[in-house]
C-alpha positions as CSV (number, residue, x, y, z in Angstrom):
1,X,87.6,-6.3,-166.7
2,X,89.8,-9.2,-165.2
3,X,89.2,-10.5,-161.9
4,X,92.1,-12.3,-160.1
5,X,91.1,-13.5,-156.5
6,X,90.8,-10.4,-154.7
7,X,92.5,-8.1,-157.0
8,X,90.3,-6.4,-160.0
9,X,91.8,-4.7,-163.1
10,X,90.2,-2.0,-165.4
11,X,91.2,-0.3,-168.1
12,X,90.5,3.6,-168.0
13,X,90.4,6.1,-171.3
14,X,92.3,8.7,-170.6
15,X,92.0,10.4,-173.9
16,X,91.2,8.7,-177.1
17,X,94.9,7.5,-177.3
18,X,95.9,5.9,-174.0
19,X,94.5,4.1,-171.4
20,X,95.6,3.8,-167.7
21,X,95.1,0.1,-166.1
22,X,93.9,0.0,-162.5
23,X,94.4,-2.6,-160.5
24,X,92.3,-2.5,-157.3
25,X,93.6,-5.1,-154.5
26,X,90.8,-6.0,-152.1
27,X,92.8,-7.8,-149.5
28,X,95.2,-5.4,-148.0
29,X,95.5,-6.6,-144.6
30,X,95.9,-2.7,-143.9
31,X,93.6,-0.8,-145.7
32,X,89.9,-1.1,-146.8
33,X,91.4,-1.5,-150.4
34,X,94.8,-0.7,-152.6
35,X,94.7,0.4,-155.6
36,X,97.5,1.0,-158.4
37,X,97.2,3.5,-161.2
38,X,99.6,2.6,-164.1
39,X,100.5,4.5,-167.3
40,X,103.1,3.4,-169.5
41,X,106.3,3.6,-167.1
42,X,104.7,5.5,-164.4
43,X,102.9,4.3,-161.8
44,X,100.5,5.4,-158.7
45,X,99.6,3.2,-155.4
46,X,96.9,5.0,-153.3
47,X,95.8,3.0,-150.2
48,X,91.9,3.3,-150.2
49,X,89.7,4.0,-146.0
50,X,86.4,5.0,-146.4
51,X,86.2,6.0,-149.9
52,X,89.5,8.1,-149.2
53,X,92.5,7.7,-151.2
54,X,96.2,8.4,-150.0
55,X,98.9,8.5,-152.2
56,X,101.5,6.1,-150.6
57,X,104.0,5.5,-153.5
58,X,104.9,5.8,-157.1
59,X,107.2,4.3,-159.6
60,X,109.7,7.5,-159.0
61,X,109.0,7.5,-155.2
62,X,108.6,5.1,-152.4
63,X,109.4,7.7,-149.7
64,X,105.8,9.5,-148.2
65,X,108.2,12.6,-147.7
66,X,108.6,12.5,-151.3
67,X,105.9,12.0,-153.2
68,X,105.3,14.5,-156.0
69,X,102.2,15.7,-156.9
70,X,99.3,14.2,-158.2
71,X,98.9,14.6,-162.1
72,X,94.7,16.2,-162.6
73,X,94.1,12.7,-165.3
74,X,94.6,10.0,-161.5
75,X,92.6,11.6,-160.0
76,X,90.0,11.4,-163.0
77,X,90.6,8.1,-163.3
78,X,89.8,7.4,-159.0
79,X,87.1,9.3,-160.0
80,X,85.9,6.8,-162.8
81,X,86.5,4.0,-160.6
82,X,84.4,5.5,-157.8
83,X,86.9,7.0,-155.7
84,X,85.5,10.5,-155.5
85,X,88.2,11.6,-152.6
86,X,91.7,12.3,-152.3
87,X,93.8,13.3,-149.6
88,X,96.7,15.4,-150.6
C-alpha cells in the first residue's frame, strides 16, 4: 500500500489475473472521503458519507444522469476496502 499525503492506494484481486487499484482520497473538501476504482481503462469515482458510497463519475460518464450501472466485482472491491454500502 502507498500512502501519498492524504490519498491511500491499494491494490485489490479481483480474480487470480487482474487487480483493480484503489485510490482513496481523504481530503475532499466535500465528502467524508473519495475514492477511485480503476481497471485497466475503466474507471469508478464514488464519493464516500458515512460509510455510504455514491457513484458520482466514471471514465465513460461524468454526467450523474448517466451513469451506468455498477459492475457486481466494484462493489466487491468497496467491500474489501471496508465500504460495505452503496447507494444506487
Amino acid at each position: 500500500m502507498a500512502t501519498r499525503r492524504d490519498c491511500r492506494t491499494t491494490s485489490v484481486a479481483i480474480d487470480r489475473h487482474q487487480e483493480a487499484k484503489v485510490h482513496t482520497h481523504l481530503d475532499d473538501p466535500d465528502y467524508d472521503a473519495r475514492v477511485v476504482v480503476k481497471l485497466e481503462d475503466e474507471s469508478w469515482t464514488f464519493a464516500i458519507e458515512d460509510t455510504v458510497a455514491s457513484l458520482i463519475k466514471t471514465s465513460e460518464a461524468d454526467d450523474v444522469l448517466d451513469l451506468p450501472e455498477i459492475p457486481e466485482w466494484v462493489h466487491t472491491v468497496l467491500w474489501d476496502i471496508g465500504v460495505p454500502e452503496v447507494d444506487e
